[in-house]
C-alpha positions as CSV (number, residue, x, y, z in Angstrom):
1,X,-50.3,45.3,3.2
2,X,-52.8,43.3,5.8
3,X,-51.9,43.0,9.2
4,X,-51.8,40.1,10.9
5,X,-53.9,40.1,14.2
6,X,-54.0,38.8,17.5
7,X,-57.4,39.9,18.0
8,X,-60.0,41.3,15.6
9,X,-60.6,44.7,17.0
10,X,-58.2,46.9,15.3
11,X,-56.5,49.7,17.5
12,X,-57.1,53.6,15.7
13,X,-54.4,54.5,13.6
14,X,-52.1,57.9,14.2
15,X,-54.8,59.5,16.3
16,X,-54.5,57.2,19.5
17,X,-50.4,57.4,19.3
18,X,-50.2,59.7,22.8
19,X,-52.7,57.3,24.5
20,X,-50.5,53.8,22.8
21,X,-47.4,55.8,24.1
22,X,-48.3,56.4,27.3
23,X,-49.2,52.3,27.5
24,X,-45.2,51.9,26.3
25,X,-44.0,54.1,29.1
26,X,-45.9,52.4,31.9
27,X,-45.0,48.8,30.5
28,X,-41.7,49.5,29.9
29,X,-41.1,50.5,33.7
30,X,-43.0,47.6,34.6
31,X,-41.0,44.7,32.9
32,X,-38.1,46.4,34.3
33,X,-38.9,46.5,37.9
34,X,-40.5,43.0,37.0
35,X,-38.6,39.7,38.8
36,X,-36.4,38.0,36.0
37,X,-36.7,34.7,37.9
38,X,-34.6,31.9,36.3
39,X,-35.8,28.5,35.1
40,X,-35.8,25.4,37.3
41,X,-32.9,23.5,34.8
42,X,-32.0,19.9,35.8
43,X,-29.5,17.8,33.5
44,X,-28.3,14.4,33.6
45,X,-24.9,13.0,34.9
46,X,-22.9,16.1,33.5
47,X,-19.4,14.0,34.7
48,X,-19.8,12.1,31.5
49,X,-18.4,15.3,29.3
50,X,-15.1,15.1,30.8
51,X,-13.7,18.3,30.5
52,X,-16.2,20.0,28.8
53,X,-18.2,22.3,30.9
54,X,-22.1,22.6,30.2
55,X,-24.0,25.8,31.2
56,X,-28.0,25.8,30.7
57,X,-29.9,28.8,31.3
58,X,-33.7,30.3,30.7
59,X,-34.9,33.7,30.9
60,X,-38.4,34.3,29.8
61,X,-38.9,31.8,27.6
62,X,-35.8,32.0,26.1
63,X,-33.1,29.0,26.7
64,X,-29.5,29.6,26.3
65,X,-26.8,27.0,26.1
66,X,-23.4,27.7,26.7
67,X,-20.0,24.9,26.4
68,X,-16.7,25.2,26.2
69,X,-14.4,22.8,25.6
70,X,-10.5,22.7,24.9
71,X,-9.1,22.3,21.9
72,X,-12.2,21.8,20.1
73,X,-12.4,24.7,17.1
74,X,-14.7,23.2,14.7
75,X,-16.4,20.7,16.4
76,X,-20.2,20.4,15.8
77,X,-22.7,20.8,18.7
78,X,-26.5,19.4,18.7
79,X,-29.6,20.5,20.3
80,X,-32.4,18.4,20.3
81,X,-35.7,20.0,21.2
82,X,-39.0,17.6,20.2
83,X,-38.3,17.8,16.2
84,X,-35.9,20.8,16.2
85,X,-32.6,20.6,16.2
86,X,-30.0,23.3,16.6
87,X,-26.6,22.8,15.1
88,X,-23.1,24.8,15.9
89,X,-19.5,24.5,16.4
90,X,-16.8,25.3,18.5
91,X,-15.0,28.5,17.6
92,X,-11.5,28.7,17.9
93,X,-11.3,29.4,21.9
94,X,-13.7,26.4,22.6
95,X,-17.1,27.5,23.2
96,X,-20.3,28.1,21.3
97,X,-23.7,29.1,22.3
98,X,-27.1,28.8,21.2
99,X,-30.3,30.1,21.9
100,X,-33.5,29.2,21.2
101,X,-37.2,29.9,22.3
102,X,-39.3,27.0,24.6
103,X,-42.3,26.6,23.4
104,X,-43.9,25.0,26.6
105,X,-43.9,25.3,30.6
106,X,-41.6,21.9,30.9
107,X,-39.3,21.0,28.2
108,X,-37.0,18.3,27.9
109,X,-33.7,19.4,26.1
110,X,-31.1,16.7,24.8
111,X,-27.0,18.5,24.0
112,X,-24.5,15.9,22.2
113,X,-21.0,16.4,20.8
114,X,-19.3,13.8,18.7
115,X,-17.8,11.2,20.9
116,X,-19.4,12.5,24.5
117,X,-22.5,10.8,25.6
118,X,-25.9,12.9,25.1
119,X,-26.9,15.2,28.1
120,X,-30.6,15.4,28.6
121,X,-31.8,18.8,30.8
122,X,-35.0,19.7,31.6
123,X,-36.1,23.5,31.6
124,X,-38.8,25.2,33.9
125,X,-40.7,28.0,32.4
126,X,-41.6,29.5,36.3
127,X,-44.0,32.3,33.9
128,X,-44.7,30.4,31.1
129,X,-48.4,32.2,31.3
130,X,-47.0,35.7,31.7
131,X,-44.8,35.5,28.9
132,X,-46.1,37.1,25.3
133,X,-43.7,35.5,22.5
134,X,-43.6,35.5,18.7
135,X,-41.5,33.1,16.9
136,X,-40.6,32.5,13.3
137,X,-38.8,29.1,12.6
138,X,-37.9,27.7,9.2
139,X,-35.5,24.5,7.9
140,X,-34.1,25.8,4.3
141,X,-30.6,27.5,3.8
142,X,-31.8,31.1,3.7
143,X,-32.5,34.1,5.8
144,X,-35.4,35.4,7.1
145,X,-35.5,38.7,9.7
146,X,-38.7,38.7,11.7
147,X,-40.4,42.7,12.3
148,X,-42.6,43.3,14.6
149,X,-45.0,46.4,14.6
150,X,-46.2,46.9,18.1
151,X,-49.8,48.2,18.6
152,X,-50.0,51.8,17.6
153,X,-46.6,51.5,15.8
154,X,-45.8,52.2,12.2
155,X,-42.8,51.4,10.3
156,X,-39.6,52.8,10.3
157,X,-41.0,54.6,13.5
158,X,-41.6,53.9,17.3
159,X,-42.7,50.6,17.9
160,X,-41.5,48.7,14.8
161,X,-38.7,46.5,15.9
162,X,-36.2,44.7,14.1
163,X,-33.2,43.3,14.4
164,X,-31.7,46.6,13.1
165,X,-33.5,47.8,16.3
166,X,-34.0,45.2,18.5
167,X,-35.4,47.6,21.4
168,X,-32.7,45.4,24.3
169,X,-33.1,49.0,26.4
170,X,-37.0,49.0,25.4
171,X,-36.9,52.7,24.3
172,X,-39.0,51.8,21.2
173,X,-41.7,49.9,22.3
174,X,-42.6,47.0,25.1
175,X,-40.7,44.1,23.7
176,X,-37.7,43.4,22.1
177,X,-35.8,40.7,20.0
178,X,-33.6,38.3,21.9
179,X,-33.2,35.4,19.0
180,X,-32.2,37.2,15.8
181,X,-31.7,34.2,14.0
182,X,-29.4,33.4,10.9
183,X,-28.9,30.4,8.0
184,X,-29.2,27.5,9.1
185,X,-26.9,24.5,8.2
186,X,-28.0,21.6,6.6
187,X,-30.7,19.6,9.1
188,X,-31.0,22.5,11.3
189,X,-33.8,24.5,12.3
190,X,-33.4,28.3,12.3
191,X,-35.5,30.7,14.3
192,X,-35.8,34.7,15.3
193,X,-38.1,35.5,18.2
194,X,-39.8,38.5,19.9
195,X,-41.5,38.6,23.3
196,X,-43.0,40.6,25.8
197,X,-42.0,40.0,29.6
198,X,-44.9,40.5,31.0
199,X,-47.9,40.1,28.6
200,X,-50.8,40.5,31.4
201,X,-49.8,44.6,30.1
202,X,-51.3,44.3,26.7
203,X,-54.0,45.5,26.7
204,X,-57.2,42.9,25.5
205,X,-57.9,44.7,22.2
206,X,-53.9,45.5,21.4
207,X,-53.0,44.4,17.4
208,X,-49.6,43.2,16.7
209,X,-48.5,42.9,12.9
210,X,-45.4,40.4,12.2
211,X,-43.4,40.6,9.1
212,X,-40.5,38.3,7.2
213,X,-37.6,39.9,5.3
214,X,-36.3,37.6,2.6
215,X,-32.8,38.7,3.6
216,X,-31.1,35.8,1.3
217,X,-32.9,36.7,-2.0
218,X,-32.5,40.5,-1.3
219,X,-33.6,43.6,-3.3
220,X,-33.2,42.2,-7.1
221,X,-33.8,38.0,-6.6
222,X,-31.0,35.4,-8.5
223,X,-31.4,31.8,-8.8
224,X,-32.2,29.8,-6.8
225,X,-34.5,32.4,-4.6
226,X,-37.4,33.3,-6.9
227,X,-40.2,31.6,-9.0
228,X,-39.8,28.1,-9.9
229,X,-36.6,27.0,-8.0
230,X,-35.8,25.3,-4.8
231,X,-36.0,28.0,-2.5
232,X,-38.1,30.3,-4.2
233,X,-40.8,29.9,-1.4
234,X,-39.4,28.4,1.6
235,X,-41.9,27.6,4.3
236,X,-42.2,29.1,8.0
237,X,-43.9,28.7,10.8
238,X,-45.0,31.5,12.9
239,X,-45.5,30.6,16.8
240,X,-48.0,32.6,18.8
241,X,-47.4,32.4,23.0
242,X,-50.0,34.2,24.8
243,X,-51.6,34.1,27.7
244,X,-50.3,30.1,28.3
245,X,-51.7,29.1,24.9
246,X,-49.4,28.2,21.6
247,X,-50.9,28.2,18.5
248,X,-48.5,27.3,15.5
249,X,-49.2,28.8,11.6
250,X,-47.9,27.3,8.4
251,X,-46.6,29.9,6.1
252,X,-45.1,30.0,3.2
253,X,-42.7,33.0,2.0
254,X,-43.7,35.0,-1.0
255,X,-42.8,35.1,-4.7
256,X,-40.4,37.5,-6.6
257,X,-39.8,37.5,-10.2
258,X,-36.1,36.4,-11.3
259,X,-34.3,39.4,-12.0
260,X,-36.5,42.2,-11.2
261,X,-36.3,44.7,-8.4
262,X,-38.5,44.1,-5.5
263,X,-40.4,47.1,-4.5
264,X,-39.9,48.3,-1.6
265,X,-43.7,47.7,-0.2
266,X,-43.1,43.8,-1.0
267,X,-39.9,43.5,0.6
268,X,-41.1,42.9,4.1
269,X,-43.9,39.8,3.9
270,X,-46.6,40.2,6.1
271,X,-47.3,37.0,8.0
272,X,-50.6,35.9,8.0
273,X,-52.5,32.3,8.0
């Protein structure tokens, strides 16, 4: 498998892991003693829900919308973010949230429930600079888990994170996974994201790989998830946040055979442009 770089210079493999770890150590203390300073959020005229109560929050890069409402199990929820749009519903005790990564310093953020008039926020990224993120967004019914291997990480090991190991306590490497994604419902956009805190720590010459799991079409792919259906490729995009700049990448997911096993060095796609 090729990885997928930031930058062309390629870190040494096994032989600089004490060097790489030491790097982990001294980040990882750093984005903990590091200020978590929360968004600037303004939203309109928040009186208009009634008695549903709106809570909008950011944390490095990362908004988070919280409502709860009573007596509304089941009813659907939409975020509009530019062309994304981020569907859920009301569980049974009246609240839902949803997550999602900002993709810019300023971004304007419209919430609407069926018969309430639309809410429009707007979220402050204070360190939209500082802030190293990875995210992998697609539109079809499926499942995709995003893997990260860190610089000087290998799979399975230290600095391969996942949402089986999303490193929250950052024992396992510098960032961690706070969107793990899932299936979207029809219209929605799904997304998983990774990010560094403070990404003025990686070093200049520091490769990152990314990887997709095809979590929906699993180990031995069935119609319609492999060659010549619907879904058998569904297309992603990859989002790079570094250093203030965005740069977006069109993907598209591998293809499996119908009915045969996927080998194991195949399961995990390597993302690349």
């Amino acid at each position: 498998m090729t990885d997928y770089p930031i930058r062309r210079k390629r870190q040494p493999g096994r032989a600089s892991w004490p060097r790489i770890t030491g790097w982990f150590t001294g980040a990882a203390l750093s984005l903990l003693a590091a200020s978590a300073a929360m968004a600037q959020t303004q939203c309109g005229d928040t009186a208009k829900l009634g008695v549903t109560q709106l809570r909008v929050t950011e944390q490095f890069g990362r908004a988070l919308i919280e409502l709860t409402r009573p007596n509304s199990a089941g009813r659907k929820i939409e975020i509009e973010v530019g062309e994304e749009f981020y569907i859920g519903q009301f569980d049974h005790e009246g609240s839902v949230r949803l997550g999602f990564a900002l993709t810019a310093a300023n971004t304007d953020v419209t919430v609407r429930i069926a018969e309430t008039p639309a809410i429009t926020c707007k979220i402050e990224v204070a360190d939209f600079a500082k802030i190293h993120r990875v995210v992998m967004r697609w539109r079809d019914p499926v499942q995709f888990d995003l893997h990260v291997i860190e610089p000087g990480g290998k799979l399975g090991g230290v600095g391969h994170i996942s949402p089986a190991r999303p490193n929250t306590d950052f024992a396992e490497g510098i960032g961690h996974l706070d969107i793990l994604g899932g299936i979207p419902v029809e219209g929605a956009t799904a997304e998983a994201s990774y990010v560094v805190r403070d990404g003025t720590a990686i070093p200049a010459s520091a490769v990152f790989s990314y990887r997709a799991e095809f979590v929906t079409r699993g180990m031995k792919p069935e119609p319609p998830y492999c060659n010549d259906y619907r879904l058998a490729a569904p297309r992603l995009e990859l989002i790079v946040i570094a250093r203030g700049e965005v740069t977006t990448y069109k993907l598209g997911s591998n293809h499996a055979r119908c009915g045969a096993v996927i080998p194991e060095i195949r399961r995990l796609m390597v993302l690349r442009p």
